[in-house]
C-alpha beads as a LAMMPS data file, in Angstrom:
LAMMPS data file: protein, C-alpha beads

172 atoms
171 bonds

1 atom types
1 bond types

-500.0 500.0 xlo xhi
-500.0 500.0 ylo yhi
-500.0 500.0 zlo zhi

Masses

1 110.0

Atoms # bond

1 1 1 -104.490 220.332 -429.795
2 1 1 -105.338 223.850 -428.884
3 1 1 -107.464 222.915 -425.706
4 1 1 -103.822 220.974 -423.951
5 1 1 -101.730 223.952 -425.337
6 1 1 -104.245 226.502 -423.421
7 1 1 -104.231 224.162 -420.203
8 1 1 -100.620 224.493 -420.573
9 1 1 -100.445 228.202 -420.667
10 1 1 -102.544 228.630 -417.987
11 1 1 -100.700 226.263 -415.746
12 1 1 -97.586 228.268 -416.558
13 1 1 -99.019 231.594 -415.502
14 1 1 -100.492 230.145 -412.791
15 1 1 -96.975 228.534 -411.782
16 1 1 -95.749 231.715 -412.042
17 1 1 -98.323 233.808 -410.218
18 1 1 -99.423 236.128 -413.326
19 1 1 -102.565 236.924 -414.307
20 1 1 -104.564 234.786 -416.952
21 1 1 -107.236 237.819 -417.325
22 1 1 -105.759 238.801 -420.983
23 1 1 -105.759 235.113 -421.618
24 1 1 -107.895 234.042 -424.154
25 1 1 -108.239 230.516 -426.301
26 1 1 -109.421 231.746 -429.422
27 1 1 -109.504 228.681 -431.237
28 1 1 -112.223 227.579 -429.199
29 1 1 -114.486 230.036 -429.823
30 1 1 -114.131 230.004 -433.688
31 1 1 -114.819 226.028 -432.971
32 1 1 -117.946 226.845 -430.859
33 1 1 -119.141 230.068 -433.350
34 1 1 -118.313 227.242 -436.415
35 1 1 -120.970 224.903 -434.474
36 1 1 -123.362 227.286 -433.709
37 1 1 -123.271 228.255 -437.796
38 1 1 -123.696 224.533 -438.854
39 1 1 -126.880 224.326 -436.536
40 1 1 -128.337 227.447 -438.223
41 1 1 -127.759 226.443 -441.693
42 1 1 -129.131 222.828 -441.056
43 1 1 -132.469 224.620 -439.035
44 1 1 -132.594 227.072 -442.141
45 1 1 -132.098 224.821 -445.002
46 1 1 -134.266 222.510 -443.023
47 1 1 -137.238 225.609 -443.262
48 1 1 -136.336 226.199 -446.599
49 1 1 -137.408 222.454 -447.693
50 1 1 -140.365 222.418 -445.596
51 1 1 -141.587 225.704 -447.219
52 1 1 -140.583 224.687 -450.556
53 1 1 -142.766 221.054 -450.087
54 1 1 -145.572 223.501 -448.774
55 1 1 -145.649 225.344 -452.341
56 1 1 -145.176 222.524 -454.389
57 1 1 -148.013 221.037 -452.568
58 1 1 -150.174 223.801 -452.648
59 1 1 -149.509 224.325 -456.636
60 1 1 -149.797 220.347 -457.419
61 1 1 -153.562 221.022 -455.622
62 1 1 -154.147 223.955 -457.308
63 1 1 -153.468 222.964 -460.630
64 1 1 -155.181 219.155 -460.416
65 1 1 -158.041 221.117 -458.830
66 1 1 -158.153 223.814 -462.032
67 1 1 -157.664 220.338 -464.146
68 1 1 -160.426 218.214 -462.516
69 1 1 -163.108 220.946 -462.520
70 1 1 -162.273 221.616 -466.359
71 1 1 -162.708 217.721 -467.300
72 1 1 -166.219 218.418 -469.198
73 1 1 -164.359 221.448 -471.004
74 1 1 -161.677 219.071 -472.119
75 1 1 -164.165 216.164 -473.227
76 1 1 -165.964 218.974 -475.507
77 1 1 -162.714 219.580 -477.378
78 1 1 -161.894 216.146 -477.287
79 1 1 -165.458 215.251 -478.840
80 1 1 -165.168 218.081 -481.582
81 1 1 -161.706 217.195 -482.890
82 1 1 -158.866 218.268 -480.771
83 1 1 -155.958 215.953 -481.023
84 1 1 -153.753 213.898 -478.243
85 1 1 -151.120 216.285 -479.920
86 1 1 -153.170 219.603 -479.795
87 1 1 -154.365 218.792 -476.102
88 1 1 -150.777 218.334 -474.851
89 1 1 -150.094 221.982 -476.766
90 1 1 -152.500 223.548 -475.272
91 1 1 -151.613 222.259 -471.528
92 1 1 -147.936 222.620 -472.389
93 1 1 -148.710 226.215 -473.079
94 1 1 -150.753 226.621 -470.215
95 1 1 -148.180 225.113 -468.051
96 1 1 -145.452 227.681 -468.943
97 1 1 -148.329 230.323 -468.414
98 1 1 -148.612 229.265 -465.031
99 1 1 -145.118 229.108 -464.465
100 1 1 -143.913 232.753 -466.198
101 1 1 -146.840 234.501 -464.237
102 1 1 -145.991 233.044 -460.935
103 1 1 -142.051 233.916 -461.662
104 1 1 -143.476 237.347 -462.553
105 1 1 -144.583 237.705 -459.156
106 1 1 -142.360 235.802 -457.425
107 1 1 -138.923 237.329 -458.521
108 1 1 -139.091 240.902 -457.689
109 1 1 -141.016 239.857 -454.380
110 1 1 -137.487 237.929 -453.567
111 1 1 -134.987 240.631 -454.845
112 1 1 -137.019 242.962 -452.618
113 1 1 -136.958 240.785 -449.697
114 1 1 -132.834 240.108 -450.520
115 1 1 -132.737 244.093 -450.898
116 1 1 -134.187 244.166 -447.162
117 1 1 -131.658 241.926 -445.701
118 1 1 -128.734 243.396 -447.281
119 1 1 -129.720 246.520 -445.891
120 1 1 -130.308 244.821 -442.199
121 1 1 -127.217 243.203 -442.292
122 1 1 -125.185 245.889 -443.869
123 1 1 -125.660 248.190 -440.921
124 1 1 -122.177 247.015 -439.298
125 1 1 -120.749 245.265 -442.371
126 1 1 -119.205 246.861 -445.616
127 1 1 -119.906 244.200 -448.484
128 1 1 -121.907 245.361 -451.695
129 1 1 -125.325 244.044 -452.352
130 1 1 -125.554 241.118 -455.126
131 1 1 -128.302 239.179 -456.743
132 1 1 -127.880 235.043 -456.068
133 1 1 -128.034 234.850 -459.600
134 1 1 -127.870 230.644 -458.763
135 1 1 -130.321 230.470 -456.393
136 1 1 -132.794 232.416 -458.460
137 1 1 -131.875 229.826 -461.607
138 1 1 -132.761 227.132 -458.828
139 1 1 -136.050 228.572 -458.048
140 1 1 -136.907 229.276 -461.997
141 1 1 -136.256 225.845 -462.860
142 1 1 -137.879 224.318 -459.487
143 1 1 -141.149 226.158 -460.491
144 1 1 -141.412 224.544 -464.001
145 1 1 -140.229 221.006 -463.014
146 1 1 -143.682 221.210 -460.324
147 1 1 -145.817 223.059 -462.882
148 1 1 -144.965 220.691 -466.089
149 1 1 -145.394 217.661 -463.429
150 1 1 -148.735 218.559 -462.427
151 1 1 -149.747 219.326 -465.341
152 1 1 -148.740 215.953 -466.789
153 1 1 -150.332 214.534 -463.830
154 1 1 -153.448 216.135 -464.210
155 1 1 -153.490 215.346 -468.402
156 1 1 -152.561 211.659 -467.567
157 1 1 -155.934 211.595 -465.629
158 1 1 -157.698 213.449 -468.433
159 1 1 -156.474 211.031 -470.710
160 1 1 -157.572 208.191 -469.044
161 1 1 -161.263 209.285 -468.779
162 1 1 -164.083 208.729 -471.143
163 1 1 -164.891 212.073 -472.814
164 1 1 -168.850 210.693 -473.075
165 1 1 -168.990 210.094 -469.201
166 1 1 -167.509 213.614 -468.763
167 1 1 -170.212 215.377 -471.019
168 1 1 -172.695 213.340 -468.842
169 1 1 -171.362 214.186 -465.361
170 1 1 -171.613 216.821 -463.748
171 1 1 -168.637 219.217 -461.495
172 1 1 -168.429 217.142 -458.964

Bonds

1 1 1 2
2 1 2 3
3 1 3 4
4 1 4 5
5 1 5 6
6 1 6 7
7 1 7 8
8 1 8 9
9 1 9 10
10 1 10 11
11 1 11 12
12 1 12 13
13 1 13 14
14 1 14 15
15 1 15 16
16 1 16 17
17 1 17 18
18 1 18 19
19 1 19 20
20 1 20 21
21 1 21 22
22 1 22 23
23 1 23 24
24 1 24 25
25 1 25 26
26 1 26 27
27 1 27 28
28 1 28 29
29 1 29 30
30 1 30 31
31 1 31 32
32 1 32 33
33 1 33 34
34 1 34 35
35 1 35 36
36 1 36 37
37 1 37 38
38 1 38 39
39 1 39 40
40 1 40 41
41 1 41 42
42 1 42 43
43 1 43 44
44 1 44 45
45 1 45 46
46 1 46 47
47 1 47 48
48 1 48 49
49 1 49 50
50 1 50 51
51 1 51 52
52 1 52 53
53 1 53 54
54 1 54 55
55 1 55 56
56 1 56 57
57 1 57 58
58 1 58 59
59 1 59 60
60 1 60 61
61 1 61 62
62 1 62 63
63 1 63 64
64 1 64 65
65 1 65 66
66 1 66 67
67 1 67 68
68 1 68 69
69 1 69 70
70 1 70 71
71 1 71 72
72 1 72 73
73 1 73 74
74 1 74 75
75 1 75 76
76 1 76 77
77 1 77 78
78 1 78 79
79 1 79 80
80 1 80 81
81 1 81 82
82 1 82 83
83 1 83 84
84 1 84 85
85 1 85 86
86 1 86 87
87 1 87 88
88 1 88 89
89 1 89 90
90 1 90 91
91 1 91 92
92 1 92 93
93 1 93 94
94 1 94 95
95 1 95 96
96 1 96 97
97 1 97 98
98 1 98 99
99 1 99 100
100 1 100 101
101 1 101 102
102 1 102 103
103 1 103 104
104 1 104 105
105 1 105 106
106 1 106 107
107 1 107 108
108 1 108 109
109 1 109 110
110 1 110 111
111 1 111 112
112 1 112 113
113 1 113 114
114 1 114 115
115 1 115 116
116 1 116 117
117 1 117 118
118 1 118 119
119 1 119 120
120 1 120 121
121 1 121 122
122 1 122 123
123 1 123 124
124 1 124 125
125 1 125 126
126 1 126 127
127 1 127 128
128 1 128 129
129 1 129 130
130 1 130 131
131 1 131 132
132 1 132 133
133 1 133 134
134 1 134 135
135 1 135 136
136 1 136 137
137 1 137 138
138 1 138 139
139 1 139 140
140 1 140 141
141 1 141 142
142 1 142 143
143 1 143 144
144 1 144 145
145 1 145 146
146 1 146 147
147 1 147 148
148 1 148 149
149 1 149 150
150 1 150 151
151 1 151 152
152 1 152 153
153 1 153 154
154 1 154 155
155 1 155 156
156 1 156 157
157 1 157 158
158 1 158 159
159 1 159 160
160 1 160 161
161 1 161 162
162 1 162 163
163 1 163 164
164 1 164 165
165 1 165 166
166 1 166 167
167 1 167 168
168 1 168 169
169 1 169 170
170 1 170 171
171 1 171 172
């Protein structure tokens, strides 16, 4: 118990009238510094997920959106002889068109943005700069897990409809 061995020594050079000045219990401030850490990586991880539920949100609207307004465009195919089969190509390909343009983007926006805080942290610090080669697998597979589900969401909804009442409605 670090904090009862520090009373201790303090009581001893107190006993003995010396100075505690150069006295200092360092395990107590790697406990309080190893506190403060856990609160920031719960608050950031915690901002991470909330940001990340934001996107995925956003794109699951964007892409049901895109799939709703197109429902006459899909009932035309469907009514000159697409296929179940060639519909689900064509949104499967769409889907990873979605996903490889937004990772096109995406990517070198967060290498920059790791580039800029290596080089803020680095100021002090001698480490080497390094791509999270995991996180950025993470991300890549995150994106087409919401992209294909959407998609599949939005073609589930497609299916269900009546390509004859689509040709008759209009956008709405």
């Amino acid at each position: 118990n670090h904090q009862a061995v520090f009373k201790k020594m303090v009581d001893q050079l107190t006993d003995s009238n010396l100075s505690q000045s150069n006295l200092f219990n360092i395990a107590s401030v790697v406990e309080r510094n190893r506190a403060l850490i856990n609160v920031i990586n719960i608050f950031s991880f915690g901002f991470i997920i909330l940001i990340s539920l934001i996107a995925a949100a956003n794109v699951f609207n964007t892409i049901s959106t895109n799939i709703h307004l197109r429902k006459r465009e899909f009932a035309m195919l469907k009514t000159v002889g697409m296929t179940p089969k060639g519909f689900k190509k064509m949104m499967t390909y769409e889907s990873v068109l979605y996903g490889l343009k937004g990772l096109l983007y995406g990517l070198p926006v967060a290498i920059g943005v790791t580039y800029l805080i290596y080089l803020a942290m680095s100021n002090g610090i001698d480490f080497e700069f390094f791509i999270p080669w995991y996180s950025l697998i993470i991300a890549i597979g995150s994106v087409f897990i919401v992209v294909f589900s959407t998609s599949a969401y939005g073609m589930n909804k497609i299916r269900q409809d009546n390509p004859i009442d689509a040709l008759k409605s209009e956008n709405t």
